[in-house]
N, CA, C and O atoms as a GROMACS GRO file, in nm:
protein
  324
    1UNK      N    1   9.821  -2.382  -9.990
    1UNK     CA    2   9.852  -2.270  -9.902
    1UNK      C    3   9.741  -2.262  -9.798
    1UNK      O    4   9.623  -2.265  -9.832
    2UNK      N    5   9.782  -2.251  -9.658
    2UNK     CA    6   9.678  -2.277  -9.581
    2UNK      C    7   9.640  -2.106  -9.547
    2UNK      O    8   9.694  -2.009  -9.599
    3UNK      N    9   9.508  -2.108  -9.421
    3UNK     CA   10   9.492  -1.967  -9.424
    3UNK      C   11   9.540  -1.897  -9.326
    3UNK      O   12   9.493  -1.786  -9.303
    4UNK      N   13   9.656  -1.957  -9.239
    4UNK     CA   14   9.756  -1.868  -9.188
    4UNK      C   15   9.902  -1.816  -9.278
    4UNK      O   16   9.984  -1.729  -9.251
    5UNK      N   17   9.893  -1.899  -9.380
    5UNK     CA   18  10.018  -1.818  -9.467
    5UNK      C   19   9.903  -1.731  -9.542
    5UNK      O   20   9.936  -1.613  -9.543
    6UNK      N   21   9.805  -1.750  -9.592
    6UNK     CA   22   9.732  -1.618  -9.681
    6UNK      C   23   9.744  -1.494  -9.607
    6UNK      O   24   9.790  -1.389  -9.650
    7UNK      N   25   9.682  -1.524  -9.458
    7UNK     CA   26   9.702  -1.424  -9.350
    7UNK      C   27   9.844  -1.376  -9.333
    7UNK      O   28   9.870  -1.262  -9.368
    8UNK      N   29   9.921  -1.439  -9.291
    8UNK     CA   30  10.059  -1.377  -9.335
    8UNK      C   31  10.143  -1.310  -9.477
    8UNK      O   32  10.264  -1.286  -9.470
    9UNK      N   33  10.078  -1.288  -9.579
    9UNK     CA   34  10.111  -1.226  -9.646
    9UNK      C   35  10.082  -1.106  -9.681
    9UNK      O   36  10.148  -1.014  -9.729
   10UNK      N   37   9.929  -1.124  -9.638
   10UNK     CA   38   9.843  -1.004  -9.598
   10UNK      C   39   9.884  -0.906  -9.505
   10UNK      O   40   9.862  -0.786  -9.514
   11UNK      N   41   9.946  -0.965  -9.412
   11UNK     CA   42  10.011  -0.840  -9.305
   11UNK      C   43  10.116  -0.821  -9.389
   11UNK      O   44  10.088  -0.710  -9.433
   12UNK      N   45  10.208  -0.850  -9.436
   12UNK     CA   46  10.338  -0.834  -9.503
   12UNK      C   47  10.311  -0.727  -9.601
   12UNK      O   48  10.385  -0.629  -9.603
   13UNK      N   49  10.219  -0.734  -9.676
   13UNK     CA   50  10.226  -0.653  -9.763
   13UNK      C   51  10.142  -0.535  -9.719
   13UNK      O   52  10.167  -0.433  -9.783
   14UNK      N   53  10.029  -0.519  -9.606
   14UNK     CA   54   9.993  -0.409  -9.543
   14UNK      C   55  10.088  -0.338  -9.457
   14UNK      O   56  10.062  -0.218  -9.440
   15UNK      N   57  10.199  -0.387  -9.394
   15UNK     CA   58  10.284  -0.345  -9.321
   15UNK      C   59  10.444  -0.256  -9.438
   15UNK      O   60  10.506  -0.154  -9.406
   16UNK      N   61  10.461  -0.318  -9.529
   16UNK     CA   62  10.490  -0.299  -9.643
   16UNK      C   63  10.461  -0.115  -9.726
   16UNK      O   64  10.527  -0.011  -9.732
   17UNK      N   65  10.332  -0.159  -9.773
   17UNK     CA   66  10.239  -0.029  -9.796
   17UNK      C   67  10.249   0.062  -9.682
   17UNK      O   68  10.294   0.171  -9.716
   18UNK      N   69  10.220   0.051  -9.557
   18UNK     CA   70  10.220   0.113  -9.480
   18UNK      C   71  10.394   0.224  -9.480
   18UNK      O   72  10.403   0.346  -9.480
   19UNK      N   73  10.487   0.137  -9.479
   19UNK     CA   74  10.601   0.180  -9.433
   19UNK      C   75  10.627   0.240  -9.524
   19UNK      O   76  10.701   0.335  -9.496
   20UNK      N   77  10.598   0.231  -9.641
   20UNK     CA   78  10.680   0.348  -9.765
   20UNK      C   79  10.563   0.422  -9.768
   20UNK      O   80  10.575   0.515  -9.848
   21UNK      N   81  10.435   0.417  -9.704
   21UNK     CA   82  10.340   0.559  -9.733
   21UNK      C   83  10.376   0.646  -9.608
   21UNK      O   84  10.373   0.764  -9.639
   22UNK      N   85  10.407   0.628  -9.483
   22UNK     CA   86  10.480   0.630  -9.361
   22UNK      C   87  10.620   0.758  -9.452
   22UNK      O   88  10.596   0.876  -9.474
   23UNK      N   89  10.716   0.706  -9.476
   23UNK     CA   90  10.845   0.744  -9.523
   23UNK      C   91  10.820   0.842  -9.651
   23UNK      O   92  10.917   0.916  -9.650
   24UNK      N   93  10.743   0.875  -9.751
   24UNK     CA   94  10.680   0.923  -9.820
   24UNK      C   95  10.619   1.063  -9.760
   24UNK      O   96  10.646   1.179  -9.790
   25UNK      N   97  10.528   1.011  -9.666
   25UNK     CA   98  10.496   1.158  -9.621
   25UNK      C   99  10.593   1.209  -9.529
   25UNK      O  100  10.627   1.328  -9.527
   26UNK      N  101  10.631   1.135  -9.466
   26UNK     CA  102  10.755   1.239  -9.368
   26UNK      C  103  10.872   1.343  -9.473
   26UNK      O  104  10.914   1.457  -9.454
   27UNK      N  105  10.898   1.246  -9.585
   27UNK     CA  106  10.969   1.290  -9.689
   27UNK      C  107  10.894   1.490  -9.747
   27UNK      O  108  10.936   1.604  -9.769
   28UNK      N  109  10.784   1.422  -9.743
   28UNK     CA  110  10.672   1.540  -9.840
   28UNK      C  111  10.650   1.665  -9.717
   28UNK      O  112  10.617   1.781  -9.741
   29UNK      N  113  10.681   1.604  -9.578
   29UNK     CA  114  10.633   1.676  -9.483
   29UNK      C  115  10.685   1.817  -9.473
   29UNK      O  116  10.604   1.910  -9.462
   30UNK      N  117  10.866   1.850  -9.477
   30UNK     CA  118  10.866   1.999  -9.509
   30UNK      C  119  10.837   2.038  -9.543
   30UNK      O  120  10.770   2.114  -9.473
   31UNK      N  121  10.824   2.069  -9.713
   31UNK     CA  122  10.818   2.113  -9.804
   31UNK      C  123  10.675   2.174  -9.826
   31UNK      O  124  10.654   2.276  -9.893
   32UNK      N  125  10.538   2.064  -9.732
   32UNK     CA  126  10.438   2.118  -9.690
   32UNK      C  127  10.405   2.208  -9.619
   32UNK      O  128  10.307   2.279  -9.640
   33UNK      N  129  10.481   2.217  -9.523
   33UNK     CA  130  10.478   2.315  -9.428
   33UNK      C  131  10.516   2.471  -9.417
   33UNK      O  132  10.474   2.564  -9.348
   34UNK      N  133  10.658   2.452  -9.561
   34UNK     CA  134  10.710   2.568  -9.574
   34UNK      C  135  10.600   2.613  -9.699
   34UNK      O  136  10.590   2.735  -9.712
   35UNK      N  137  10.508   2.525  -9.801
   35UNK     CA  138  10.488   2.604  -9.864
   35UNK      C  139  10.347   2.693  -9.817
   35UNK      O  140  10.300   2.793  -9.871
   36UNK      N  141  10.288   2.603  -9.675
   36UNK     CA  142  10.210   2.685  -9.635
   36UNK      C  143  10.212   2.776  -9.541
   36UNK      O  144  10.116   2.846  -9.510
   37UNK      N  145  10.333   2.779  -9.487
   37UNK     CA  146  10.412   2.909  -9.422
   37UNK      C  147  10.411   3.042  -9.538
   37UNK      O  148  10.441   3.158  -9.510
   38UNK      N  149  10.374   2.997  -9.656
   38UNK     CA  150  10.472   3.135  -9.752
   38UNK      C  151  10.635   3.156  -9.720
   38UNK      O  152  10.698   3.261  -9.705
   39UNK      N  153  10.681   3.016  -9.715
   39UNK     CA  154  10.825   3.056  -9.685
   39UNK      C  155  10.896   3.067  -9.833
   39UNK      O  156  10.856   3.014  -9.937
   40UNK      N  157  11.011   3.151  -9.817
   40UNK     CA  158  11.002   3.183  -9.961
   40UNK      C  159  11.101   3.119 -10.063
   40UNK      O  160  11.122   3.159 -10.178
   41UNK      N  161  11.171   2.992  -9.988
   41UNK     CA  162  11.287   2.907 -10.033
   41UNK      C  163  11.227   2.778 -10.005
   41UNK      O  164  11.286   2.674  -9.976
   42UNK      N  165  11.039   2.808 -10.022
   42UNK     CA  166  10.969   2.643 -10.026
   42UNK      C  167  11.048   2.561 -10.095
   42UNK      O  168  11.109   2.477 -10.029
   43UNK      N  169  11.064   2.563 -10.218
   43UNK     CA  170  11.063   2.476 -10.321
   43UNK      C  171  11.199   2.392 -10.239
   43UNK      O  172  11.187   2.281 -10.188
   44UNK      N  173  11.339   2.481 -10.241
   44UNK     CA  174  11.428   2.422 -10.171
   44UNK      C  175  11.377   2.319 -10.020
   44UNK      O  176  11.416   2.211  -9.975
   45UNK      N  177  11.309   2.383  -9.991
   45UNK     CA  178  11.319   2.329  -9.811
   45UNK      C  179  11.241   2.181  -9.888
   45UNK      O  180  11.299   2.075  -9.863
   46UNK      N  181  11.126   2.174  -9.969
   46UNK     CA  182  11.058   2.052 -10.016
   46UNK      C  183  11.217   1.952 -10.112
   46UNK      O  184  11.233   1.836 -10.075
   47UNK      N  185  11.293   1.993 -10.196
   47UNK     CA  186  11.373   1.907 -10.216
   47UNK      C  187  11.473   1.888 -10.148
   47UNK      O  188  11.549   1.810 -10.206
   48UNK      N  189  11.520   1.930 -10.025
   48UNK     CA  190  11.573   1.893  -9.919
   48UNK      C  191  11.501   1.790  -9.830
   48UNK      O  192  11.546   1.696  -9.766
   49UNK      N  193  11.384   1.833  -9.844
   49UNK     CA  194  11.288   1.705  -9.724
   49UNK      C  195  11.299   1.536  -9.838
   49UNK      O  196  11.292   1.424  -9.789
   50UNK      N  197  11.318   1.566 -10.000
   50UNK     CA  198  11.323   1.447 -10.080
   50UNK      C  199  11.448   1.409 -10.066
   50UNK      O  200  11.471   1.291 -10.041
   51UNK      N  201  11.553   1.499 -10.078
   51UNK     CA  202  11.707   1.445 -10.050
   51UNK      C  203  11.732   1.371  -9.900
   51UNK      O  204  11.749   1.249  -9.890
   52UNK      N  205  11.731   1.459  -9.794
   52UNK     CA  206  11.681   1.359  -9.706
   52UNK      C  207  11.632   1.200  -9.671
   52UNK      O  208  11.678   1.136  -9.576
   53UNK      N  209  11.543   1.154  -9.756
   53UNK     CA  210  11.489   1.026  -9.778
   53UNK      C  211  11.576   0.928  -9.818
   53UNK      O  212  11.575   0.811  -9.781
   54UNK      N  213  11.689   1.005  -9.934
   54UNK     CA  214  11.777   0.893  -9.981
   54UNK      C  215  11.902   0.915  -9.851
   54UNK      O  216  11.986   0.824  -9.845
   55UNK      N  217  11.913   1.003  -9.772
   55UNK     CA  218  12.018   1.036  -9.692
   55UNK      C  219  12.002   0.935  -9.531
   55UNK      O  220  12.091   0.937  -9.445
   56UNK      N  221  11.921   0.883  -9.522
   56UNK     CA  222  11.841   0.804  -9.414
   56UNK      C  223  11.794   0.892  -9.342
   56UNK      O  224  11.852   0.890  -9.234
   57UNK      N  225  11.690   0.997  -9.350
   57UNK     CA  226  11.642   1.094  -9.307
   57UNK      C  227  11.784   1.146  -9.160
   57UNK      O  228  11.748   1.209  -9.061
   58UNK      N  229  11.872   1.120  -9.173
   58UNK     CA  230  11.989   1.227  -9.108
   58UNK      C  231  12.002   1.378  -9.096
   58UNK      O  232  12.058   1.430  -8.999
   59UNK      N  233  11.945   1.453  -9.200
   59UNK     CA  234  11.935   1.569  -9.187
   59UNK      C  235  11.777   1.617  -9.204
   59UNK      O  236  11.740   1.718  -9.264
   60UNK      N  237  11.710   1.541  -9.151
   60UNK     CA  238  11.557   1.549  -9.158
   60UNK      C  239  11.507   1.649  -9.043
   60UNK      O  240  11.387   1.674  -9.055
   61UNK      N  241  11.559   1.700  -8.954
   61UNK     CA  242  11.497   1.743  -8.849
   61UNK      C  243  11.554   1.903  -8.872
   61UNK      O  244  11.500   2.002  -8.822
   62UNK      N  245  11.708   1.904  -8.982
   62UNK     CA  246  11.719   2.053  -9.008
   62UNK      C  247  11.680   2.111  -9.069
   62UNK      O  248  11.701   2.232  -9.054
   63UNK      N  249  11.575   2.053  -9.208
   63UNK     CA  250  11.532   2.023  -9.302
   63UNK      C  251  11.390   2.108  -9.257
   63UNK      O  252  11.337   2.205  -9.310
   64UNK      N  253  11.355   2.036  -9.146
   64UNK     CA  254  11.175   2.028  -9.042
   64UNK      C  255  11.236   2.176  -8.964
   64UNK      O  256  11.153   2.263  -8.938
   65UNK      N  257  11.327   2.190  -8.942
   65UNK     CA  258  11.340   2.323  -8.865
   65UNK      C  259  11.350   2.421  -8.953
   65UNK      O  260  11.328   2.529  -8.897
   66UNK      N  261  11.378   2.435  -9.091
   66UNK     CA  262  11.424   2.524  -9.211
   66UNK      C  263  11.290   2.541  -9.220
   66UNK      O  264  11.279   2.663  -9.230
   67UNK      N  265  11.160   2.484  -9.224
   67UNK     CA  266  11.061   2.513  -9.337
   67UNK      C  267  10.968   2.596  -9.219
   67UNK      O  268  10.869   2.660  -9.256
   68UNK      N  269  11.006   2.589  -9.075
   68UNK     CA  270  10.946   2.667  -8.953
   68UNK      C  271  10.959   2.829  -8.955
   68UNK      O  272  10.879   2.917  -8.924
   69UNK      N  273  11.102   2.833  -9.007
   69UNK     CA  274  11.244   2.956  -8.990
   69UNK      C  275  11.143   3.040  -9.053
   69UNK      O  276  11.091   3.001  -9.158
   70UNK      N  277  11.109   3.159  -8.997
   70UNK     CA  278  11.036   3.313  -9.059
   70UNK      C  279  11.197   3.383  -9.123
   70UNK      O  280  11.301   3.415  -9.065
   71UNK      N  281  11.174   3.385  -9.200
   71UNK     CA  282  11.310   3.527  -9.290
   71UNK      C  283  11.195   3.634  -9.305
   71UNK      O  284  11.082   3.629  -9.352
   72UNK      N  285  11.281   3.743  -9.239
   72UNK     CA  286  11.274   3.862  -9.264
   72UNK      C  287  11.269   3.915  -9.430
   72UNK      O  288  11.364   3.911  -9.508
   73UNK      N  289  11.154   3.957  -9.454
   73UNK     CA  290  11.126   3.977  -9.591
   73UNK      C  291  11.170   4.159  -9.606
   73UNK      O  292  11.128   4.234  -9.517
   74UNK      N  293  11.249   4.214  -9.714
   74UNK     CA  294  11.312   4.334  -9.744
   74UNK      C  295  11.181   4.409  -9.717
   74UNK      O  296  11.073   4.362  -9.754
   75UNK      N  297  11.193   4.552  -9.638
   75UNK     CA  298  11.055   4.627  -9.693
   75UNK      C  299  11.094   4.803  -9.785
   75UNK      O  300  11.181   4.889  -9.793
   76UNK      N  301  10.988   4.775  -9.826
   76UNK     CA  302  11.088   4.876  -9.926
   76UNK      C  303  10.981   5.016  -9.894
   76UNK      O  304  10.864   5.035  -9.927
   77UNK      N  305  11.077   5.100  -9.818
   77UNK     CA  306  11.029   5.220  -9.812
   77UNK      C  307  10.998   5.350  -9.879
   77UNK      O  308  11.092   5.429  -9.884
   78UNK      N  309  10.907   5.380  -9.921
   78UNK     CA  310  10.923   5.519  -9.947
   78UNK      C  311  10.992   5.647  -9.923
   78UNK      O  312  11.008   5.660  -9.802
   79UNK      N  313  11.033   5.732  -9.979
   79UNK     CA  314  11.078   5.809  -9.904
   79UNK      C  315  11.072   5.981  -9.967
   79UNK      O  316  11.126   6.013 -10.073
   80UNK      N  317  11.010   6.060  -9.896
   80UNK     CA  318  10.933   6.176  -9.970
   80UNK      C  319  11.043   6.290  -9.962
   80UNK      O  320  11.117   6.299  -9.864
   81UNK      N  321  11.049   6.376 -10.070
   81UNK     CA  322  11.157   6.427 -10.097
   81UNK      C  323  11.132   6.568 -10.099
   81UNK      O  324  11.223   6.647 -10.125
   0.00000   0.00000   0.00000
């Protein structure tokens, strides 16, 4: 084996690594965002960003817009009688 095929395998498998650590975090990327939003349907918006991955990231960007979305949280008033 000479040392342009060693070298070529070497990119192959750095390019490799690269692309599923690449696809991995984009995957992980909602679910980060909503849980540091305090959004309160994290958990969902994070296994939507994993479903996604097997979906060819197709619904990846509604997924990335869900974990942005502020919901109006109930406030619960007092009320003196």
């Amino acid at each position: 084996m000479s040392l342009v095929d060693f070298f070529a395998w070497i990119v192959l498998v750095v390019l490799t690594v690269s692309t599923v650590a690449v696809v991995v975090f984009l995957a992980m990327l909602p679910g980060m965002i909503a849980k540091r939003r305090n959004h309160p349907w994290a958990q969902a918006v994070m296994v939507g960003g994993w479903v996604t991955l097997f979906l060819g990231f197709a619904l990846w960007p509604i997924v990335l817009i869900w974990a942005y979305v502020d919901v109006p949280r109930v406030r619960h008033v007092e009320v003196e009688q």
